[in-house]
TIRO-2110 file (N, C-alpha, C; in Angstrom, 1 decimal):
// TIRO-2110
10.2, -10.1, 18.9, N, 1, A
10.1, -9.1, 19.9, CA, 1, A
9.0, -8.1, 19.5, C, 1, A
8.1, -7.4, 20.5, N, 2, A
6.8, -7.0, 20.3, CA, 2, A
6.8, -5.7, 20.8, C, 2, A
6.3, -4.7, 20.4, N, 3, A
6.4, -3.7, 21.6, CA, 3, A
5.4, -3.6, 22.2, C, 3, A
4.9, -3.0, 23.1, N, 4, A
3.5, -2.8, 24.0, CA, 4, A
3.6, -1.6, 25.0, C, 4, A
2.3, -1.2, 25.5, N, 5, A
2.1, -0.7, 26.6, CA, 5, A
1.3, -1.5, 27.5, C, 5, A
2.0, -1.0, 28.9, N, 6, A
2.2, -1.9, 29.6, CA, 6, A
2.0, -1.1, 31.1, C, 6, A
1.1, -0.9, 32.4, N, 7, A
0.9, -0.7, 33.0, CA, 7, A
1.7, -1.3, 34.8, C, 7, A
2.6, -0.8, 35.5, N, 8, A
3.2, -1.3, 35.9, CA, 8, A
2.2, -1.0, 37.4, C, 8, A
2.3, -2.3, 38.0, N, 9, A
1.1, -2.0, 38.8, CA, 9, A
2.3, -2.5, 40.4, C, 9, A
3.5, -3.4, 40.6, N, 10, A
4.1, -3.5, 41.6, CA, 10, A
5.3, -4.5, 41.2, C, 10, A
6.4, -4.4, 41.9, N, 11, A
7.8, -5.3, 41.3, CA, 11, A
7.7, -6.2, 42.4, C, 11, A
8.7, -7.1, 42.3, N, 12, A
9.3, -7.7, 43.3, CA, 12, A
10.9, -8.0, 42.8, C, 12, A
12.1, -8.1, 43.7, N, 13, A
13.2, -8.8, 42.9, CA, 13, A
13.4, -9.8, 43.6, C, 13, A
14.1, -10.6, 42.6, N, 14, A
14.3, -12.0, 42.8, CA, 14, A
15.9, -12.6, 42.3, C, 14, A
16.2, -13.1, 42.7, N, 15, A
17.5, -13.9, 42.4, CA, 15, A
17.3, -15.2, 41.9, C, 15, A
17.9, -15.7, 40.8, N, 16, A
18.0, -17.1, 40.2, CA, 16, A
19.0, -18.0, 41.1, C, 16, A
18.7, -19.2, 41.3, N, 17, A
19.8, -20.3, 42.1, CA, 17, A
21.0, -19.9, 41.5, C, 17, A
21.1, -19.8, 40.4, N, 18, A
23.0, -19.3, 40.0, CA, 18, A
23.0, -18.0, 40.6, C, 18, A
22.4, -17.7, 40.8, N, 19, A
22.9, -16.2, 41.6, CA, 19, A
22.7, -14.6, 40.9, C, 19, A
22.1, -14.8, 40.0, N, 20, A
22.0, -14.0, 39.1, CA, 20, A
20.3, -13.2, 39.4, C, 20, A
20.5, -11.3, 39.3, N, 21, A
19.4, -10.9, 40.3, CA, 21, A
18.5, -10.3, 39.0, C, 21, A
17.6, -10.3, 38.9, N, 22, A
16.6, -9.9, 37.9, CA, 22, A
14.9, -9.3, 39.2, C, 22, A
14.2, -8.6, 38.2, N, 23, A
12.9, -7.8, 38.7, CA, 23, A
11.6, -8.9, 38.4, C, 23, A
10.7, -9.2, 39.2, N, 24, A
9.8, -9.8, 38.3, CA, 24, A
8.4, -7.9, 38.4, C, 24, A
7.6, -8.2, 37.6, N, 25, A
6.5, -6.4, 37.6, CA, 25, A
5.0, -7.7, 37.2, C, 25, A
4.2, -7.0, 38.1, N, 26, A
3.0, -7.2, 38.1, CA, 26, A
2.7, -6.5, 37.0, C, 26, A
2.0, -6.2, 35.4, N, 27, A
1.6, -5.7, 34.7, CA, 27, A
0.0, -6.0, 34.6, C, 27, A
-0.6, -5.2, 33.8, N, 28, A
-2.3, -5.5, 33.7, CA, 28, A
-2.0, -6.5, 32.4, C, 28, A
-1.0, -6.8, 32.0, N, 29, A
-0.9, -8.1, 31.4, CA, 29, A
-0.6, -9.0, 32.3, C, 29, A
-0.5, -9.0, 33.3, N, 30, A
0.3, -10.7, 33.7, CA, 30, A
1.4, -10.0, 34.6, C, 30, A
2.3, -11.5, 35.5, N, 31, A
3.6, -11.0, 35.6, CA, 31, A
4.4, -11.1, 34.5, C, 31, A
5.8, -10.4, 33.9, N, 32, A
6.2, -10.6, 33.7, CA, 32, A
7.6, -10.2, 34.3, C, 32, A
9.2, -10.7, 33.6, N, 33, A
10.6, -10.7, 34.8, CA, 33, A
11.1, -9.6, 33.5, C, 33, A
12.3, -9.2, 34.0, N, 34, A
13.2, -8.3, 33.5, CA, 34, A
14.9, -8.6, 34.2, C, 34, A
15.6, -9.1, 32.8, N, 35, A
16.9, -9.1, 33.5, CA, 35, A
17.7, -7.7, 33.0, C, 35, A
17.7, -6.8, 32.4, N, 36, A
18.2, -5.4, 31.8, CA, 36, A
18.1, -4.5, 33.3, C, 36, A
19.2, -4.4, 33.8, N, 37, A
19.5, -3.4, 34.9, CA, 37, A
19.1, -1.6, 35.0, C, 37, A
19.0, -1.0, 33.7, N, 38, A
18.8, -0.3, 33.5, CA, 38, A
17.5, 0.3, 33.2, C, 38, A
16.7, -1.0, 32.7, N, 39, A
15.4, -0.9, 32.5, CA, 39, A
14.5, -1.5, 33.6, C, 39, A
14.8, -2.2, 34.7, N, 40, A
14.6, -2.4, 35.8, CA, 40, A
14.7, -1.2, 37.2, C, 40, A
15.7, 0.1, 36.9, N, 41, A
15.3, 1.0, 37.3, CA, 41, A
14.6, 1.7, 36.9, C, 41, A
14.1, 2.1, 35.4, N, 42, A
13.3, 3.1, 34.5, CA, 42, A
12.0, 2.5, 34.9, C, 42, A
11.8, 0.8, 35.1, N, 43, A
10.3, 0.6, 35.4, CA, 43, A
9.9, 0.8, 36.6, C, 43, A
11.1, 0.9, 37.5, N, 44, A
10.4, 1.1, 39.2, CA, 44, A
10.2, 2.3, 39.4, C, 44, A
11.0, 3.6, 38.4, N, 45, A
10.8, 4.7, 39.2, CA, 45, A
9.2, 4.9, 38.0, C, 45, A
8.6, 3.7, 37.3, N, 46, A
7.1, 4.4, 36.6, CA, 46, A
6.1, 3.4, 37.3, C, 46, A
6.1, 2.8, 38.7, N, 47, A
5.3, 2.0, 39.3, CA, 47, A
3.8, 2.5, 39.2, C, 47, A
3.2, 2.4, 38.8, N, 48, A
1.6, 2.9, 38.8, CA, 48, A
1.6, 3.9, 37.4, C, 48, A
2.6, 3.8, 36.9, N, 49, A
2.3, 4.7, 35.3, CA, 49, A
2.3, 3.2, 34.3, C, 49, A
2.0, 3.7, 33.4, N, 50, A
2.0, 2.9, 31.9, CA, 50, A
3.2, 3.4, 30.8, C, 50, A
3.8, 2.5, 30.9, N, 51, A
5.1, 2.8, 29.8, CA, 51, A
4.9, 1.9, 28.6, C, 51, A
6.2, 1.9, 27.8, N, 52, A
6.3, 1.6, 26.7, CA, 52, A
7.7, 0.5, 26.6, C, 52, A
7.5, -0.5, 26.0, N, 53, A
8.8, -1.5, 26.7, CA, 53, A
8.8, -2.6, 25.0, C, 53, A
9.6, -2.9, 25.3, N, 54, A
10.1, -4.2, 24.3, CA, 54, A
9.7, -5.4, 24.9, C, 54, A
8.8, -6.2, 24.8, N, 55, A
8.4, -7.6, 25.2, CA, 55, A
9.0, -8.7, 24.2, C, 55, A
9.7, -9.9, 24.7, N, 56, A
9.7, -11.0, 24.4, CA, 56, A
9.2, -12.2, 24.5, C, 56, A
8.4, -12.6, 23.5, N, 57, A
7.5, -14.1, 24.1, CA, 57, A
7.9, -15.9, 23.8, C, 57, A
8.1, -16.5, 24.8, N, 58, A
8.6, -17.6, 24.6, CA, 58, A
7.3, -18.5, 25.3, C, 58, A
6.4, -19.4, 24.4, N, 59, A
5.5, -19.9, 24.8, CA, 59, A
4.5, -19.7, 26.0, C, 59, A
4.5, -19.5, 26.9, N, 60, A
3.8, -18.9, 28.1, CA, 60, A
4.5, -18.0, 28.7, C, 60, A
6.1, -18.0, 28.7, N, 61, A
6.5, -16.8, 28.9, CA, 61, A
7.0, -15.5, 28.3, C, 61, A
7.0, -14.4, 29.2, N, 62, A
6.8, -13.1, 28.5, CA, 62, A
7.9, -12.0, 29.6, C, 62, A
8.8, -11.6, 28.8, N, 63, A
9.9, -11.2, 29.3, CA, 63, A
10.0, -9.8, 29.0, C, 63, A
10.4, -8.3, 29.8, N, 64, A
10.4, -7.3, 29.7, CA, 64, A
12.0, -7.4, 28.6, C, 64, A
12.2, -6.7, 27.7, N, 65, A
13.6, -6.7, 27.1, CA, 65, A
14.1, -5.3, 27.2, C, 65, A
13.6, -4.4, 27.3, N, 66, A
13.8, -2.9, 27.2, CA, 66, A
12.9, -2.1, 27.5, C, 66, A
13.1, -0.9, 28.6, N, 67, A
11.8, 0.2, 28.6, CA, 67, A
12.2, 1.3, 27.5, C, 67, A
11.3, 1.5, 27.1, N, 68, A
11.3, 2.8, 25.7, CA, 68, A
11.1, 4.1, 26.2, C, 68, A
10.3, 4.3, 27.6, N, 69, A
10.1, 5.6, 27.9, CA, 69, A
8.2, 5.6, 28.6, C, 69, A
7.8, 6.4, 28.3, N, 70, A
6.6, 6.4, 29.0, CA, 70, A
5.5, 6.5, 28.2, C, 70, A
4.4, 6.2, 27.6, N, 71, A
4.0, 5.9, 26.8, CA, 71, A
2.5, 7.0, 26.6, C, 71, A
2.5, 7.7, 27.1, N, 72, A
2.0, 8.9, 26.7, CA, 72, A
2.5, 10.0, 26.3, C, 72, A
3.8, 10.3, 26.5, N, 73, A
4.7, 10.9, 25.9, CA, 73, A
4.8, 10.5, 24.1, C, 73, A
4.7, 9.0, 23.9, N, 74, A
4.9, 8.1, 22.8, CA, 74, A
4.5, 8.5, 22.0, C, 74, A
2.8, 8.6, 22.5, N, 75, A
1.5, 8.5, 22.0, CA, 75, A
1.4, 9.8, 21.5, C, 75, A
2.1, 10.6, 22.4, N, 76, A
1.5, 12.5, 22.2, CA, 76, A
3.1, 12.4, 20.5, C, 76, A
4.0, 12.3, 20.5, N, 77, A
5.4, 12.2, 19.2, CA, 77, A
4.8, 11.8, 18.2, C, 77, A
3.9, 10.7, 18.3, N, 78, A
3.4, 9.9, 17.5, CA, 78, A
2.5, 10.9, 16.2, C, 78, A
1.6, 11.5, 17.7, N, 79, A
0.4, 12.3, 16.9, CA, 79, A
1.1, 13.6, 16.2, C, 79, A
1.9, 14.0, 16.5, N, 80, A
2.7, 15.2, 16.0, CA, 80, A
3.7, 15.0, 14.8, C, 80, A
4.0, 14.0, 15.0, N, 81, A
4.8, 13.2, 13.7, CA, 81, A
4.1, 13.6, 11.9, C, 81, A
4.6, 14.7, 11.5, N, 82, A
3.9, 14.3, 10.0, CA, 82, A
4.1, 13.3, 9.2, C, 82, A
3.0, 12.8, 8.7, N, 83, A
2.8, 11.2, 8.1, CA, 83, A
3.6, 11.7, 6.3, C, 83, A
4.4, 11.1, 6.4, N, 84, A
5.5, 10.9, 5.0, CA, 84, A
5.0, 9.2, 4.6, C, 84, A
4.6, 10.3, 2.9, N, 85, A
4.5, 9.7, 2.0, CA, 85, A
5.3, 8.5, 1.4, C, 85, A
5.0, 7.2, 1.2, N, 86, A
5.7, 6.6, 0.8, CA, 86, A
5.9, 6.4, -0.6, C, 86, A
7.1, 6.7, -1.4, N, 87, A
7.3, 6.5, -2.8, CA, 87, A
7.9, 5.6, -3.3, C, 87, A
7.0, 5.3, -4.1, N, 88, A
6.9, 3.9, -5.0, CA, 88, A
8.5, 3.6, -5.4, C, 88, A
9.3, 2.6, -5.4, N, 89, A
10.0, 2.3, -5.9, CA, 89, A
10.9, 2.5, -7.5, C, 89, A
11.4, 3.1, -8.2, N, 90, A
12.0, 2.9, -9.7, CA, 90, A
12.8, 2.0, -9.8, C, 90, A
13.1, 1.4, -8.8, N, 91, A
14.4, 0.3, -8.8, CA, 91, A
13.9, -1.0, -9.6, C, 91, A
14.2, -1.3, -11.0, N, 92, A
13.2, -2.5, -12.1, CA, 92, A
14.1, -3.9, -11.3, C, 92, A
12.8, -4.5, -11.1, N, 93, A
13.4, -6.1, -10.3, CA, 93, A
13.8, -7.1, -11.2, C, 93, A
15.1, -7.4, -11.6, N, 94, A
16.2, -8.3, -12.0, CA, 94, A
15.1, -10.0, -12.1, C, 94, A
14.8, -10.1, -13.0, N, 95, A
14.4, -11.7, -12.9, CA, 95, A
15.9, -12.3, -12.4, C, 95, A
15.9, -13.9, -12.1, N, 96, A
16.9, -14.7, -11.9, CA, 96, A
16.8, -15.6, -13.4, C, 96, A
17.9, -16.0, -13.9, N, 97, A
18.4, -16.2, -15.2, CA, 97, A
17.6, -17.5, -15.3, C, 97, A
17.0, -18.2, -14.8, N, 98, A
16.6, -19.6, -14.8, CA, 98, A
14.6, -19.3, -15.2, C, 98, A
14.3, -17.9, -14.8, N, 99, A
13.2, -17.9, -15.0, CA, 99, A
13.1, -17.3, -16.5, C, 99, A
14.1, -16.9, -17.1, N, 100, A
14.0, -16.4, -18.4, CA, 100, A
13.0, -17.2, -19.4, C, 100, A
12.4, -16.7, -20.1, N, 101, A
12.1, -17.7, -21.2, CA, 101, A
12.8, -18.4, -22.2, C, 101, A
12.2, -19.2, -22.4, N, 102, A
13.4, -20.5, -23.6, CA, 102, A
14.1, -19.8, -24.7, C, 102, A
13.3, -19.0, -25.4, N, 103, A
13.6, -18.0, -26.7, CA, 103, A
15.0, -16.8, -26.4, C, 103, A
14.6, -16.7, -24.9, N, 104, A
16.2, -15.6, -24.8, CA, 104, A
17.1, -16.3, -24.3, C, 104, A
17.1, -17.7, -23.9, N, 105, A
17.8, -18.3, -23.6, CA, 105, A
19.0, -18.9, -25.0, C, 105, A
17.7, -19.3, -26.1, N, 106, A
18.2, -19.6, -26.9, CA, 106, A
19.2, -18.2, -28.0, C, 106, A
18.5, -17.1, -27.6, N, 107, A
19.2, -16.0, -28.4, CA, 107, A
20.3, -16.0, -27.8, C, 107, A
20.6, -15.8, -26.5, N, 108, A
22.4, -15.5, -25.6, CA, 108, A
22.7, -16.6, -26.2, C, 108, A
22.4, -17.4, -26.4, N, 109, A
23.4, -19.3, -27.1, CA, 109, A
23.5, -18.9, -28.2, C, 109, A
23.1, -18.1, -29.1, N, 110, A
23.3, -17.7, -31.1, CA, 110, A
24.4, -16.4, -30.4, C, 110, A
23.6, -15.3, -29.8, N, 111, A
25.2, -14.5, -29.4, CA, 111, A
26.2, -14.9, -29.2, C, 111, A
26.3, -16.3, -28.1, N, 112, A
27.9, -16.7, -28.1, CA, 112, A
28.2, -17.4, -29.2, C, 112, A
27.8, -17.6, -29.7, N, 113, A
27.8, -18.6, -30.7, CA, 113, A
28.7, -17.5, -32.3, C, 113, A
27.6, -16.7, -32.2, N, 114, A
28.2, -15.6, -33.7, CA, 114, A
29.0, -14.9, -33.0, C, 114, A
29.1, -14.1, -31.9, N, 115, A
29.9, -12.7, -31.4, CA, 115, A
31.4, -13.4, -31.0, C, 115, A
31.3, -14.5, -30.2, N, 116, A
33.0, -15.0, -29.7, CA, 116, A
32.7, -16.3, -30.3, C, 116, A
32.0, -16.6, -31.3, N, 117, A
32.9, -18.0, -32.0, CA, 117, A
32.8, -18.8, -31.8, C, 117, A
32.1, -19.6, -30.3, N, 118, A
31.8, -20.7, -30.0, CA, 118, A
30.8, -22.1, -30.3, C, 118, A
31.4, -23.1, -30.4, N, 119, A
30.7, -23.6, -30.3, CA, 119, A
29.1, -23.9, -29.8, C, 119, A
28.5, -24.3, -30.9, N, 120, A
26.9, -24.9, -30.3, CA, 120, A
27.0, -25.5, -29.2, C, 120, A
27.4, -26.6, -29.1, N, 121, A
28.2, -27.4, -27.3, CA, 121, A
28.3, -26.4, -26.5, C, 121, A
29.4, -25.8, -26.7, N, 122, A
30.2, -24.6, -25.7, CA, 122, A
29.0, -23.4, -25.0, C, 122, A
28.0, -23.2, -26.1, N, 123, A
26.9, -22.2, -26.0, CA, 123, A
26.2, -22.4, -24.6, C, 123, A
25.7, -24.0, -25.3, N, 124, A
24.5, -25.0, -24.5, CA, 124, A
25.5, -24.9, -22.9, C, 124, A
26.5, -25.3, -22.9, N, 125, A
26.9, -25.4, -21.5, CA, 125, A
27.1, -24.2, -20.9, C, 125, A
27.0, -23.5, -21.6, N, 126, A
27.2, -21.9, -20.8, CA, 126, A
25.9, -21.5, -20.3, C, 126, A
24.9, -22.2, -21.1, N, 127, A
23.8, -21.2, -20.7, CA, 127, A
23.2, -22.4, -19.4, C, 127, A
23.7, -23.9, -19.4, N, 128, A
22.9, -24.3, -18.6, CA, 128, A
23.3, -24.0, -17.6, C, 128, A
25.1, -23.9, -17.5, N, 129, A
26.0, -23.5, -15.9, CA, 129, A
24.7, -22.2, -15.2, C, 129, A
24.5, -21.1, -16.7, N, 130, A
24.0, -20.1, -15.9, CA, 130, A
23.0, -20.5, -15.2, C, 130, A
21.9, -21.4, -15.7, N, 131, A
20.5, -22.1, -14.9, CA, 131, A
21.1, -22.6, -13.9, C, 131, A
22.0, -23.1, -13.7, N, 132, A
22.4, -23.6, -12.5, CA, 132, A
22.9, -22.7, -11.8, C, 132, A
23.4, -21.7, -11.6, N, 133, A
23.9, -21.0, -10.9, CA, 133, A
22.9, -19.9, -10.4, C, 133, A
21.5, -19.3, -10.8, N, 134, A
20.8, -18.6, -10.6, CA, 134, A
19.9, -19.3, -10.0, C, 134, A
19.5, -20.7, -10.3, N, 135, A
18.7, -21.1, -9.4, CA, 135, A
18.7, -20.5, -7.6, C, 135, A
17.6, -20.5, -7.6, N, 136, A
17.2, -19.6, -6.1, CA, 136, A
17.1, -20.7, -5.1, C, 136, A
18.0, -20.4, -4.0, N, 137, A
18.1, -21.3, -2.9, CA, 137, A
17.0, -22.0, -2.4, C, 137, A
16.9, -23.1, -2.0, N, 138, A
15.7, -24.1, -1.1, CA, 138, A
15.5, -23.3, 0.4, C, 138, A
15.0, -22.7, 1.2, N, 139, A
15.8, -22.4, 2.8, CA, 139, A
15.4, -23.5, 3.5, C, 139, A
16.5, -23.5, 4.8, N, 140, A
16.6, -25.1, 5.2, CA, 140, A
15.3, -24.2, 6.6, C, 140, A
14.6, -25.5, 6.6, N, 141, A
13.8, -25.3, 7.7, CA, 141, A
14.5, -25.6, 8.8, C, 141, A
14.2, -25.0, 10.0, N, 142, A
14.8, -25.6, 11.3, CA, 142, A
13.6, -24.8, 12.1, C, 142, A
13.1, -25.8, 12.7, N, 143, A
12.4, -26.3, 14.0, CA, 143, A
12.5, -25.4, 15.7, C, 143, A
11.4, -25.1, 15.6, N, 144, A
11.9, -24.5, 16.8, CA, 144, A
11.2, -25.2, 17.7, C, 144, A
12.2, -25.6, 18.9, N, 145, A
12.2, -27.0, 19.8, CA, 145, A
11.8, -26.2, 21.3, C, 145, A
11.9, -24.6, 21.3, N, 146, A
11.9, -23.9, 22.9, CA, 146, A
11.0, -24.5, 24.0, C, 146, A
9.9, -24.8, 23.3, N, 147, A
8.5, -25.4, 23.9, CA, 147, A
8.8, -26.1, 24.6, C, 147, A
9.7, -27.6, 23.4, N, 148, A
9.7, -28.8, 24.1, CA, 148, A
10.8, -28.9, 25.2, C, 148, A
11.7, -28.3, 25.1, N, 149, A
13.2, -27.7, 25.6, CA, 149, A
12.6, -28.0, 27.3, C, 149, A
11.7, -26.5, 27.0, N, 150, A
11.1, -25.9, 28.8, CA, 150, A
10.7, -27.1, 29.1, C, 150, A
9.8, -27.6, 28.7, N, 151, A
9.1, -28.9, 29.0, CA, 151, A
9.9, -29.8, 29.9, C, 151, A
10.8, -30.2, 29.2, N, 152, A
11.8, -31.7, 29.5, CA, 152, A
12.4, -30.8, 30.5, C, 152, A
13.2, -29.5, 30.3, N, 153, A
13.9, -29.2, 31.4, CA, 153, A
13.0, -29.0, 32.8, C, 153, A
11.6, -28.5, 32.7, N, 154, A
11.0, -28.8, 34.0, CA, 154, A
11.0, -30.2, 34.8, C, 154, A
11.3, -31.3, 33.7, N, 155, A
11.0, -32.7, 34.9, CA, 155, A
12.0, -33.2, 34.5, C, 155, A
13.3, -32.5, 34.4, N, 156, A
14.3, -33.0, 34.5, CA, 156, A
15.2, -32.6, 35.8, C, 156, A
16.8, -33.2, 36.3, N, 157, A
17.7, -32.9, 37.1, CA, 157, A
17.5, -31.6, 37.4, C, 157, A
18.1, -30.9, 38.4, N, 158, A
18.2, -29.4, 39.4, CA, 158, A
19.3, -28.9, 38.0, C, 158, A
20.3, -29.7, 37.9, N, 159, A
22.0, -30.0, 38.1, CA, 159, A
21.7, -29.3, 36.6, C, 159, A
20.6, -29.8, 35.4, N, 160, A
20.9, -29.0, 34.2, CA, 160, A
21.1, -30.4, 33.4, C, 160, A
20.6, -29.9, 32.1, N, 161, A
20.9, -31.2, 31.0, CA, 161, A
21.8, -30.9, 29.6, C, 161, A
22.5, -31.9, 29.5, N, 162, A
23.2, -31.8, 28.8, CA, 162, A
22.7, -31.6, 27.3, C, 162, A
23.0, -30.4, 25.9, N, 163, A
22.2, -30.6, 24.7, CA, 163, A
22.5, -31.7, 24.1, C, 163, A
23.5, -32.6, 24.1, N, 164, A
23.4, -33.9, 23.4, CA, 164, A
22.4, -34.9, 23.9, C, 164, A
21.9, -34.6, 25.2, N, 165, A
20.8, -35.4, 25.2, CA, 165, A
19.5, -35.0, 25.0, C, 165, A
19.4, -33.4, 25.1, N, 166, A
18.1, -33.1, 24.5, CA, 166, A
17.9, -33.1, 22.7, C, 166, A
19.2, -33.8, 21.9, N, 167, A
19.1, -33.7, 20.5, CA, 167, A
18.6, -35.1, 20.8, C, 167, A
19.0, -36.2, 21.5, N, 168, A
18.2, -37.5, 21.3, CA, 168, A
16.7, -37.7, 22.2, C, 168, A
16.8, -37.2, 23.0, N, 169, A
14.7, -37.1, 23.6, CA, 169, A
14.3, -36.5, 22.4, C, 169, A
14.2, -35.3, 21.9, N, 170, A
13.4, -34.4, 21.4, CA, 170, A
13.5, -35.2, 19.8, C, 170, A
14.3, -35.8, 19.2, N, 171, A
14.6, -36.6, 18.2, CA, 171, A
14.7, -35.0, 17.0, C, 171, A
15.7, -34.3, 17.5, N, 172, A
16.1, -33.3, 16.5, CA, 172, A
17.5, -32.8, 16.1, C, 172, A
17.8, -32.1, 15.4, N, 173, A
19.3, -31.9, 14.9, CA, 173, A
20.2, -31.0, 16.1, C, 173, A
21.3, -31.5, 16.1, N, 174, A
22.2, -30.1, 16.6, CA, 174, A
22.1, -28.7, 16.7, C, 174, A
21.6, -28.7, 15.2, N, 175, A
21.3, -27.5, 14.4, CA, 175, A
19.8, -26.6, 15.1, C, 175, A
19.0, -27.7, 14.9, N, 176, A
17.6, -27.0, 15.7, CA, 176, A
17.7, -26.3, 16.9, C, 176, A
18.6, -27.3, 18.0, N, 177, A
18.5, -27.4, 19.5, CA, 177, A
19.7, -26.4, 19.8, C, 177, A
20.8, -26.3, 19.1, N, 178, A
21.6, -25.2, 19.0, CA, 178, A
20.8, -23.4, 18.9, C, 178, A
19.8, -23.5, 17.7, N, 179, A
19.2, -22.4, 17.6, CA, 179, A
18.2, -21.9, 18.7, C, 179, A
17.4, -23.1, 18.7, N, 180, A
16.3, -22.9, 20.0, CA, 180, A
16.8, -22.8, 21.4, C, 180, A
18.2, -23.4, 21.7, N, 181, A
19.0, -22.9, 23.0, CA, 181, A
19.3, -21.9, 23.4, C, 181, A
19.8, -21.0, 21.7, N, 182, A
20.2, -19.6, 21.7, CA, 182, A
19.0, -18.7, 22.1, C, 182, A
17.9, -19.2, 21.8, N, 183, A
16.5, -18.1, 21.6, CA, 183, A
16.3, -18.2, 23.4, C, 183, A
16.6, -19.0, 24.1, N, 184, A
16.3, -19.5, 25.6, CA, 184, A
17.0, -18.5, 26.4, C, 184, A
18.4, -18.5, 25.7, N, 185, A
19.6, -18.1, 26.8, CA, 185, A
19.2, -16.4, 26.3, C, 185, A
19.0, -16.0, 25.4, N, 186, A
18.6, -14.6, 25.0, CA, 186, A
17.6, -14.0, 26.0, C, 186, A
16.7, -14.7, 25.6, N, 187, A
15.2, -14.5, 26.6, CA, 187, A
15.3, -14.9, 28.2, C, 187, A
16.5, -15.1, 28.9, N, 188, A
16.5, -14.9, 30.3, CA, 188, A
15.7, -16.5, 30.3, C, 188, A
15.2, -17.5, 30.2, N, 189, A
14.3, -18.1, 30.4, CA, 189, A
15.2, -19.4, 30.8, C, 189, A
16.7, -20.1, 30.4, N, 190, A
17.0, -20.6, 31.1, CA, 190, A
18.4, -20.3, 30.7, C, 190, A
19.5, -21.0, 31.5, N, 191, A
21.3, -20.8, 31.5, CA, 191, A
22.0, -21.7, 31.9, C, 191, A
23.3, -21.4, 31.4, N, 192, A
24.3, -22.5, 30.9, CA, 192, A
25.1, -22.3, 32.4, C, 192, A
24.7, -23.7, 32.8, N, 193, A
26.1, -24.0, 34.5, CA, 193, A
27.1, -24.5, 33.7, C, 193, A
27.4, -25.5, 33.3, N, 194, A
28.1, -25.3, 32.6, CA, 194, A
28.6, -25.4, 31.3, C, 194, A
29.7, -25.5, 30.2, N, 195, A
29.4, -25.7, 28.8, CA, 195, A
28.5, -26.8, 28.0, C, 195, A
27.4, -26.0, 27.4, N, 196, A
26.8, -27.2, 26.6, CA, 196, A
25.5, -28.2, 27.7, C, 196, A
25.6, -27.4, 28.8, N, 197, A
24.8, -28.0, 29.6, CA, 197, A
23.7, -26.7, 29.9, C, 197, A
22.9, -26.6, 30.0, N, 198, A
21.3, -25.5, 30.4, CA, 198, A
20.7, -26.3, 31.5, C, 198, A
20.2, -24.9, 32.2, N, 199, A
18.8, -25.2, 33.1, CA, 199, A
18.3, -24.1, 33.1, C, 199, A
16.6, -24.7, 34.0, N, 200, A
15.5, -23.8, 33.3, CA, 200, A
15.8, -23.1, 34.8, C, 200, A
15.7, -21.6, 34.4, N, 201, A
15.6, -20.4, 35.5, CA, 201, A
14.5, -21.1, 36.5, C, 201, A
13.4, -20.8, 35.6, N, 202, A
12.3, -21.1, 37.4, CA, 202, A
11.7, -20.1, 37.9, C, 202, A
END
């Protein structure tokens, strides 16, 4: 989500086939829609001013998410705002136990070893559990599918598609087309008739 100024130049409203009533605004960007009821009045009563709004972008489309207010107002808070200093951190950053060097690895193994008694064995597996447990997570990639989503759902049924079939067209996980479904249904851009089933607004 982006913020911007944004020039409202004329609305129109419109209703989705499920029934659901949203604004579309001519901006000197483009059109874009707004389903936020509240912010759909704040933008009509600034028709020919330039405000300040929360934009959301989903490949070609661009969705009003929130009006902020008026954006010369913004601009004049902004300028008056005294600029604070940012101070440097004291907080000393913690290596993770796996990046230690071999030598202090090897001294914690002589401390357990002299201070509680243990075994050389017993040392070695303490210290490797610790490499294993500090090790820093892989993050799982997942795919954002929204693109191809819109796509398929344009030349697909009225009626809406099921996401078990968009995990086998798109040849992608649950996981992806779950996430990328959620980013769809957020952004007004398409909705669920029924469970597990989406269509594209329009």
């Amino acid at each position: 989500m982006t913020k911007q100024n944004l020039e409202i130049l004329e609305f129109e409203d419109k209703k989705t086939k499920a029934g659901k009533r949203y604004t579309r605004f001519k901006t000197d960007q483009g059109w874009m829609s707004c389903f936020d009821s509240k912010s759909i009045e704040s933008l009509k009563e600034n028709e020919g001013q330039t405000v300040s709004v929360d934009i959301m972008e989903s490949g070609d489309f661009k969705n009003i998410k929130k009006f902020l207010g008026d954006a010369s107002d913004e601009e004049e808070s902004e300028d008056n705002e005294p600029v604070k200093e940012k101070k440097a951190s004291n907080v000393p950053v913690m290596n993770k136990f796996d990046s230690f060097p071999v030598s202090m690895k090897v001294s914690y193994a002589k401390d357990l070893i002299c201070q509680k008694g243990m075994t050389t064995e017993e040392a070695v597996k303490i210290v490797k559990d610790l490499e294993e447990a500090f090790k820093p997570e892989v993050p799982k990639v997942i795919r954002n599918f929204r693109k191809e989503i819109v796509k398929y759902l344009q030349r697909s049924d009225e009626k809406g598609v099921m996401e078990a079939d968009l995990i086998v067209a798109l040849k992608a996980t649950k996981e992806e087309i779950d996430a990328s479904v959620k980013m769809l249904l957020e952004e007004g851009i398409c909705y669920e008739p029924s469970p597990e089933k989406i269509r594209f607004l329009g």
